[in-house]
C-alpha positions in Angstrom: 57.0 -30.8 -75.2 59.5 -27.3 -74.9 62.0 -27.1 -72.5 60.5 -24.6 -69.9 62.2 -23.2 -66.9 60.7 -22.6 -63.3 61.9 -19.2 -61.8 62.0 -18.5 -57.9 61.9 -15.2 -56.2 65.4 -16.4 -54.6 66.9 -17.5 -57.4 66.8 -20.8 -57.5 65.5 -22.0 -61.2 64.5 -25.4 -62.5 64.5 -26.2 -66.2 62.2 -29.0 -67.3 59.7 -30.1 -69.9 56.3 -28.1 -70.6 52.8 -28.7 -70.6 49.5 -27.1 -70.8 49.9 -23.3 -71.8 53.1 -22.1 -72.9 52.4 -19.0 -71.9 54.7 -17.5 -69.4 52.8 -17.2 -65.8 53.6 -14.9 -62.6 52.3 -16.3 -59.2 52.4 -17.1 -55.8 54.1 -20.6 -55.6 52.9 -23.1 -53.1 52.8 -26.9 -52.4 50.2 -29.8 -51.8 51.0 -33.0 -50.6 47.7 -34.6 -51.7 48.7 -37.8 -53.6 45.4 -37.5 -55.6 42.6 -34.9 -56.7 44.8 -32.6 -59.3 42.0 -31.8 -60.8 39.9 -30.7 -57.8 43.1 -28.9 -56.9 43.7 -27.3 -60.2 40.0 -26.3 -60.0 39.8 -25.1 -57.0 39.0 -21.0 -56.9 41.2 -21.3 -53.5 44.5 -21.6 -56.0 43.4 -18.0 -58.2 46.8 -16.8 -59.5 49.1 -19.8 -57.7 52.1 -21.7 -59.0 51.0 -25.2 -57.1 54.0 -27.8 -56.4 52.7 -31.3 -56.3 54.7 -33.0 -54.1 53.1 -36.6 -55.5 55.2 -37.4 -58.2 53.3 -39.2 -60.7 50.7 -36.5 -62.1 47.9 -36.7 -64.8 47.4 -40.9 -65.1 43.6 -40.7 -64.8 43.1 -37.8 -67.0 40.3 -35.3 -66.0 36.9 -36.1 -65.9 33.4 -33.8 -66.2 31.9 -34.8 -63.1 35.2 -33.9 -60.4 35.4 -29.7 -61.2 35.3 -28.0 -58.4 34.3 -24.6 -60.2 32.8 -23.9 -63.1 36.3 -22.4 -64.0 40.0 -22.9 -64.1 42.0 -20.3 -61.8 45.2 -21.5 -61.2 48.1 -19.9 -62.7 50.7 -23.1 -63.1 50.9 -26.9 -61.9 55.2 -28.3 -61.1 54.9 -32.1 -61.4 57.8 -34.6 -60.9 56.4 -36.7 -63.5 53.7 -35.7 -66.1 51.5 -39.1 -67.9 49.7 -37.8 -70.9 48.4 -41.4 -71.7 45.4 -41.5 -68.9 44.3 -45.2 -68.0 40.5 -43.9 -66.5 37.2 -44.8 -68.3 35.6 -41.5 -67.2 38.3 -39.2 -68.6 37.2 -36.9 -71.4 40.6 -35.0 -71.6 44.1 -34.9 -70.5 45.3 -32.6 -67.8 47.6 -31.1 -70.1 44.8 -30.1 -72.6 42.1 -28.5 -69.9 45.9 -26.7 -68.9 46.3 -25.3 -72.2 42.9 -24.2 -73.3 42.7 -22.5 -69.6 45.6 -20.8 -70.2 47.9 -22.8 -67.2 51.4 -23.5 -67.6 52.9 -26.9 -66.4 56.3 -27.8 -66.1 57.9 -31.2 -65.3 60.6 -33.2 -65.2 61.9 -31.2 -62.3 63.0 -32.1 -58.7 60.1 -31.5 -56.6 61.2 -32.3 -53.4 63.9 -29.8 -53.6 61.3 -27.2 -54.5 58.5 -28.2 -51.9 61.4 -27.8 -48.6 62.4 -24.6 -50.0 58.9 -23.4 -49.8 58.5 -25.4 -46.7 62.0 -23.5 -45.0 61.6 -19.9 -47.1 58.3 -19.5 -47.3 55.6 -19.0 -50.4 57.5 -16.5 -52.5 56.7 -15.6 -56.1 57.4 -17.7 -59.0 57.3 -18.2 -62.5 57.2 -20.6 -65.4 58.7 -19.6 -68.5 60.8 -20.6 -71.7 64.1 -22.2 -70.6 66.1 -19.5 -72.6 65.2 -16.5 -70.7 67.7 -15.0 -69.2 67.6 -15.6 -65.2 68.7 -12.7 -63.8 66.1 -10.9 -65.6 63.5 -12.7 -64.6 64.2 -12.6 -60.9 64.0 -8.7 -61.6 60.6 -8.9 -62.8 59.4 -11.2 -60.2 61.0 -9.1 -57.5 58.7 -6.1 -59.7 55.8 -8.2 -60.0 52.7 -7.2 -57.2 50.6 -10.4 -56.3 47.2 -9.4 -57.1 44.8 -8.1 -54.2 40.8 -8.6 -54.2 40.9 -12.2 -54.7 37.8 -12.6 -53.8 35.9 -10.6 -55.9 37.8 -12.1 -59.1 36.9 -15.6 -58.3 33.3 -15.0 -56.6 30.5 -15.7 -58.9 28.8 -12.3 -60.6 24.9 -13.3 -60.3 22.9 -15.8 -57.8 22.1 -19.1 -58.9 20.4 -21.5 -57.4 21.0 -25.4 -57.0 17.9 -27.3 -56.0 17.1 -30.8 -53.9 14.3 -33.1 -54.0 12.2 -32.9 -50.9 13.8 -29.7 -49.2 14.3 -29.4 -45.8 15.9 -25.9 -45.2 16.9 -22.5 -47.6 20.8 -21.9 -47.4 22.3 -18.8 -48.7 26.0 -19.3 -49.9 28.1 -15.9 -50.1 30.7 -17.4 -52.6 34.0 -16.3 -51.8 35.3 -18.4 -54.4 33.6 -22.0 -52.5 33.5 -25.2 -54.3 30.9 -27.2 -55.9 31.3 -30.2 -53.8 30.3 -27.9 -50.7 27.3 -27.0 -52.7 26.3 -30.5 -53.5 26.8 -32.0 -49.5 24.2 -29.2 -48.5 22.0 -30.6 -51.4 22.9 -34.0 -50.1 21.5 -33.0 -46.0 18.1 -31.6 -47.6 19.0 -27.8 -48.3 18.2 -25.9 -51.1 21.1 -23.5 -52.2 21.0 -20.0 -53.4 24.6 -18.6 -54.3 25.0 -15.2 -53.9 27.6 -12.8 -55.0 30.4 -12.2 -51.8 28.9 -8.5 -51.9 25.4 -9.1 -51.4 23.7 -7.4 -49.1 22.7 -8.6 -45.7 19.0 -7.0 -47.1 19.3 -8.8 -50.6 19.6 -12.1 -48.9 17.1 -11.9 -46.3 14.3 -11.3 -49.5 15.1 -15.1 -50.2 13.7 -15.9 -46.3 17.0 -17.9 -46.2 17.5 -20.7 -42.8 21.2 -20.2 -42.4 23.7 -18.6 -43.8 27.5 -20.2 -45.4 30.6 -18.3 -45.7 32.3 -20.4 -48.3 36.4 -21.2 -48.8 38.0 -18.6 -51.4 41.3 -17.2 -51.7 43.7 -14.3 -50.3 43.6 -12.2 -47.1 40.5 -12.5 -45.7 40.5 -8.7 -44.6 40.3 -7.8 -48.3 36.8 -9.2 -48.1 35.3 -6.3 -46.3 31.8 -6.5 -47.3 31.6 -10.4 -46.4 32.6 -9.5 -43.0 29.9 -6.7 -42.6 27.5 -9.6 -43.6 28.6 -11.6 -41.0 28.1 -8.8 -38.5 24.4 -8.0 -39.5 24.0 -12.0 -39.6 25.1 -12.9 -36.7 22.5 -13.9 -34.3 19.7 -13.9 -36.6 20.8 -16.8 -38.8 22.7 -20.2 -38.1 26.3 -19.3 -39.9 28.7 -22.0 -41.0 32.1 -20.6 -42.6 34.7 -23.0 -43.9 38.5 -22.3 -45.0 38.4 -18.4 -45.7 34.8 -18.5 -44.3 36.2 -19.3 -41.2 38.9 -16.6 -40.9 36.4 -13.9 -42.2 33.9 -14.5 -39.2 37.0 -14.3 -37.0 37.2 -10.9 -37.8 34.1 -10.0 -37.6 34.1 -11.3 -34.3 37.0 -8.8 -33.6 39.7 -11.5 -34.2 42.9 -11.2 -36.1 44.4 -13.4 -38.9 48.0 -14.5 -40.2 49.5 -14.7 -43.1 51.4 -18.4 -42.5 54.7 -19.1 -43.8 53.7 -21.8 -46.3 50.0 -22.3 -45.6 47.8 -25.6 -44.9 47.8 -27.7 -48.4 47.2 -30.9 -48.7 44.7 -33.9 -47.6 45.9 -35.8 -44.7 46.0 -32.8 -41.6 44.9 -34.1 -38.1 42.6 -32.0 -36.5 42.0 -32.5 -32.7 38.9 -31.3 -30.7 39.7 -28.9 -27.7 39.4 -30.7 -24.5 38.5 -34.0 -26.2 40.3 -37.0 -28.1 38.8 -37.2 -31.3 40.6 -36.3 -34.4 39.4 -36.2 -37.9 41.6 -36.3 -40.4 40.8 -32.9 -43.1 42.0 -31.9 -46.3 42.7 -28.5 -46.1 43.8 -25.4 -48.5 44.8 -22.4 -47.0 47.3 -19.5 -46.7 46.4 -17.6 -44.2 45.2 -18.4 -40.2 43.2 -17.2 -37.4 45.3 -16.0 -34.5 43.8 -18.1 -31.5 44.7 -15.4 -28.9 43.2 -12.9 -30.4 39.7 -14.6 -29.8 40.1 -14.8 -25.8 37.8 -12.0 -24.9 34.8 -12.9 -27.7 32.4 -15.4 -27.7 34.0 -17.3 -30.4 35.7 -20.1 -28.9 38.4 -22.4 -30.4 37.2 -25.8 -30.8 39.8 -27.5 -32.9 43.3 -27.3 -33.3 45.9 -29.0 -36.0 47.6 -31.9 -34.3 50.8 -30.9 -36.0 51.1 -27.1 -35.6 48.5 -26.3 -32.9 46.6 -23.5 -35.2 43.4 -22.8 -34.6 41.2 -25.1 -36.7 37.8 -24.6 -35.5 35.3 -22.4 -33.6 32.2 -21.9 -32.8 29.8 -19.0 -30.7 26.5 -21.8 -29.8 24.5 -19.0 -28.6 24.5 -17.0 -31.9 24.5 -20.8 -33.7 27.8 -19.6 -35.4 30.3 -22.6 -36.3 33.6 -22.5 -38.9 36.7 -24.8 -39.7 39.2 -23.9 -41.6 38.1 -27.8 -43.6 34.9 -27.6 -45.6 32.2 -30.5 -44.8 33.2 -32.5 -47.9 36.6 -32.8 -46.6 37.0 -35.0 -43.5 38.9 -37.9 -45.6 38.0 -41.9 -44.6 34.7 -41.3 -43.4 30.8 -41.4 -44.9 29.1 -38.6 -41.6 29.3 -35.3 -42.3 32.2 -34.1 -40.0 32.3 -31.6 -37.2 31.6 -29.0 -38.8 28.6 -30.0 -41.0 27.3 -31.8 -38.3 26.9 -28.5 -36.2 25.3 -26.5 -38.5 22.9 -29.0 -39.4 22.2 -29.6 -36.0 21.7 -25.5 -35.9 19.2 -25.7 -38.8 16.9 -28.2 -37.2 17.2 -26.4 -33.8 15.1 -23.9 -35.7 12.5 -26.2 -37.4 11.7 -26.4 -40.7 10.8 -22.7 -41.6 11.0 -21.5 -45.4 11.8 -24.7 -47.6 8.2 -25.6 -48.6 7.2 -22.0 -48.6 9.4 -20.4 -50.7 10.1 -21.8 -54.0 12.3 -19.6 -55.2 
């Protein structure tokens, strides 16, 4: 392994050992404090163009596996580790991290002090970042991050660019997903509660869905600034009321809008797998794994029929809503991410409950 350097927007640099691409990466740097699931992480469309700090320090010790991708591609931009094991001890790997890294183009650095890293993102801020050779000069790499414009559109450069369709034995309910860059384990727990899928581009057409006599509609997770996704929030507005809706993660944030709600940007985001999440009114808390930059602004939502339901234990955002008369539900947690627990979760749980409300319509009919 090279001797690679990490670059903040501050200042602040980090030299350490390489892995994965040696290619020099620009991005958004964040942290997660997840002490497993790199590779769900490093897979997740959430992370397009992000430098991710894992605060975990031991990283890559039960390689990567087929079965665990979260997307059928790799979108994050570079992975800091505190210590990297290229010698996995898993009997389902089939590569290393470090190789899936390299052939996806990823740079990794290690061998660096990333609890110094993950409180200055934690005090400062996300900020931009890069990994690069160690013998760069510094200076001039802090003038071409300070240059550098984080990309905009996230959402359309992660979404998926035709509809496909995953399929489940005895069918209970049609569910369009407008892919905003969702994962595959949100595809396979609809699968799971009866539901055949049909993934549609984020720009679809209200129109262009209804042809597929869909139940209910799902907003999935994806990355950036949810106002960027203009034609997803137009969906949700001709939607509304006429099909069960379920958002998670952006999903969530983007039907906030379209409600006439307003949205964040937070100073270092939501990342990680242990965040307590408390009902309104109510004692129960379910602890989520969450991914997310950006948040809905709770007050902004007083004078709609989208009412708060859940808030984070630690920070008091807004973590859930829900309008029961239009049968419109969100989290900013998918259904596949309530940790310690085999039930479905608030928010699946709802819009399942919405679905069945409704009676089983189009699944046997329409084979699509």
């Amino acid at each position: 392994m090279s001797k690679r350097m990490l670059v903040l927007e501050n200042g602040k640099f980090y030299i350490g050992e390489g892995f994965g691409s040696s290619d020099t990466r620009i991005a958004e740097i964040v942290f997660d404090t997840a002490m497993v699931g790199y590779q769900e992480i490093l897979s997740d469309a959430v992370n397009y163009s992000r430098i991710v700090v894992m605060s975990y320090p031991l990283i890559g010790n039960y390689g990567m596996t087929d079965d665990d991708y979260e997307s059928k591609g790799i979108y994050t931009a570079g992975m800091v580790v505190r210590e990297y094991n290229d010698v996995p001890s898993n009997f389902r790997f089939t590569k290393t991290l470090s190789e899936v890294m390299r052939d996806a183009g990823v740079a990794g650095l290690s061998g660096v002090d990333t609890r110094e890293i993950v409180k200055i993102i934690r005090d400062e801020g996300s900020m931009r970042a890069m990994i690069t050779d160690a013998v760069r000069d510094v200076g001039e790499c802090v003038k071409e991050l300070k240059a550098y414009a984080l990309p905009s559109g996230q959402v359309a450069a992660v979404s998926t660019k035709n509809i496909w369709f995953s399929r489940t034995r005895n069918p209970q309910f049609n569910i369009a997903v407008a892919d905003c860059g969702g994962k595959l384990s949100l595809i396979k727990k609809l699968n799971a509660n009866g539901c055949n899928v049909i993934v549609v581009p984020y720009n679809t057409p209200y129109e262009e869905i209804m042809k597929y006599k869909p139940d209910g509609l799902v907003i999935s997770e994806g990355p950036g600034d949810p106002a960027d996704a203009g034609e997803v929030i137009e969906l949700v507005k001709k939607a509304r009321g006429k099909l069960p809706i379920m958002g998670a993660g952006l999903g969530m944030q983007i039907i906030a809008i379209a409600y006439g709600g307003k949205t964040v940007k937070m100073l270092n985001g939501h990342r990680g797998a242990n965040y307590p999440v408390r009902e309104t009114g109510g004692e129960k808390v379910e602890i989520t794994s969450q991914n997310h930059g950006y948040a809905v602004d709770a007050d902004s939502l007083k004078n709609t029929s989208l009412k708060v339901t859940h808030v984070n234990v630690i920070d008091g955002d807004a973590e859930g809503a829900e309008d029961a008369k239009a049968k419109v539900v969100c989290a900013e947690y998918g259904p596949s991410e309530v940790v310690g627990s085999d039930d479905n979760g608030y928010l699946f749980d709802r819009f399942i409950g919405y679905l069945r409300a409704g009676g089983k319509k189009n699944a046997k009919e329409n084979r699509y």
